[in-house]
N, C-alpha and C positions, 0 to 999 in steps of 0.2 A: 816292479812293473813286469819284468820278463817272468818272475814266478807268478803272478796273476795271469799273463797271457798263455804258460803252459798250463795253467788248471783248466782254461777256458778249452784252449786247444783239447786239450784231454779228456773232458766232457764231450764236447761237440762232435770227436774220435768214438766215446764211448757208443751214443746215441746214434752215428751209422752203423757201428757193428751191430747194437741191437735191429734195427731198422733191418740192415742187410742178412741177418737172421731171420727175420720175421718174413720178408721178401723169399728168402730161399726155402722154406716150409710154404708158405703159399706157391708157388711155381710147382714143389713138387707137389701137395695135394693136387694141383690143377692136374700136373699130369698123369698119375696116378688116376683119374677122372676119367681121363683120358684113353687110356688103358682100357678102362674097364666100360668103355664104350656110353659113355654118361649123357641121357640126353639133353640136359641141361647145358653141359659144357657144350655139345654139337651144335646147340640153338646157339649159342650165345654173338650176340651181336652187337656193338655198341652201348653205349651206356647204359641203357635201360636193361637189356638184359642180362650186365655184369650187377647191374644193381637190386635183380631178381633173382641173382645166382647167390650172391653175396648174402640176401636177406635168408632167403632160403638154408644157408650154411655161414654162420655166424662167425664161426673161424678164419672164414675168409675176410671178415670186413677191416679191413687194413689200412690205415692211410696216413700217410708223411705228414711227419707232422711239423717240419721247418724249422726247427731247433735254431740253426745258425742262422738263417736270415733273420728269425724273431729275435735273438739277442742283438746281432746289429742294429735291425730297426730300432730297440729299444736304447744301444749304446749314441747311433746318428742324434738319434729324438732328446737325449738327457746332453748330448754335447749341442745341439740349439738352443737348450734353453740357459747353459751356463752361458754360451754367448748374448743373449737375450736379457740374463739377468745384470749380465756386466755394459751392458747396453742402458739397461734403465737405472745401472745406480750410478754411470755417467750422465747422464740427463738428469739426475734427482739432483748430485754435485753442484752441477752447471747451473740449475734450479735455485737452489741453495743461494750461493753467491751471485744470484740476479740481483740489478740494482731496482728490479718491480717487482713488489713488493706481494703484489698475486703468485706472481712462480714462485717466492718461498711460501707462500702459502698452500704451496699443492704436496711439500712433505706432510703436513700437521692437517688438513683437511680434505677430505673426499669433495666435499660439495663445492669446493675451488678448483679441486682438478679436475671432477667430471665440468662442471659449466666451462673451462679451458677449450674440450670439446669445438673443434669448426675455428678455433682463432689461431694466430702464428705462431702462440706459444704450448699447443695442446700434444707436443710429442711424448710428453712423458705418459700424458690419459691414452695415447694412440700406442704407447711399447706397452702398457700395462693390458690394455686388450688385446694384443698380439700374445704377449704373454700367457695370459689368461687360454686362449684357443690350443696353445699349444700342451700347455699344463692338462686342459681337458684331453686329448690327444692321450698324451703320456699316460695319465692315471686310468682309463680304462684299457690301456695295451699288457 
């Protein structure tokens, strides 16, 4: 686990040095720009016209790209769904050893556990579309 957390660390180290390289080459072109009395640079106002400066000189178009917040997001999102999953194979369990005869029916059957759906026993069809949502979440991040 601690040699998994220093690769991550080490990476995430890596990717600001790049970053705060790429950052310190753009500052200087700027000023260098600057220098040499640019009127682009003198216009330059707000977003639209760093976004006219930027297209204009291709070099400049730079942008963070969140390395470590996106692996958390993606670390947060995969530790809800192992909670999630141990969540519905508790409820499948408990399903399982019902003495009705429908909730074991909802391991071996889709069309018993979607109609479950709106009755007192429909938590395992309600953690499976929770599930489901978040699974979609995960897989396109």
């Amino acid at each position: 686990m601690a040699n998994m957390r220093q690769r991550v660390q080490g990476a995430v180290h890596n990717q600001f040095l790049r970053d705060q390289g790429k950052m310190a080459r753009v500052k200087s072109y700027i000023i260098s720009l600057l220098a040499l009395n640019c009127k682009e640079v003198r216009a330059m106002a707000g977003y639209s016209k760093l976004a006219d400066l930027m297209a204009s000189h291709q070099e400049l178009s730079l942008f963070k790209q969140f390395a470590a917040l996106n692996f958390k997001n993606l670390l947060i999102m995969q530790s809800e769904l192992i909670y999630l999953e141990q969540e519905l194979l508790s409820i499948s369990v408990g399903n399982l050893a019902s003495h009705d005869s429908s909730e074991r029916a909802f391991e071996f059957s889709i069309f018993d556990l979607k109609e479950s759906a709106g009755s007192l026993s429909d938590s395992q069809w309600q953690k499976t579309l929770e599930i489901r949502k978040k699974l979609k979440n995960y897989s396109i991040s």
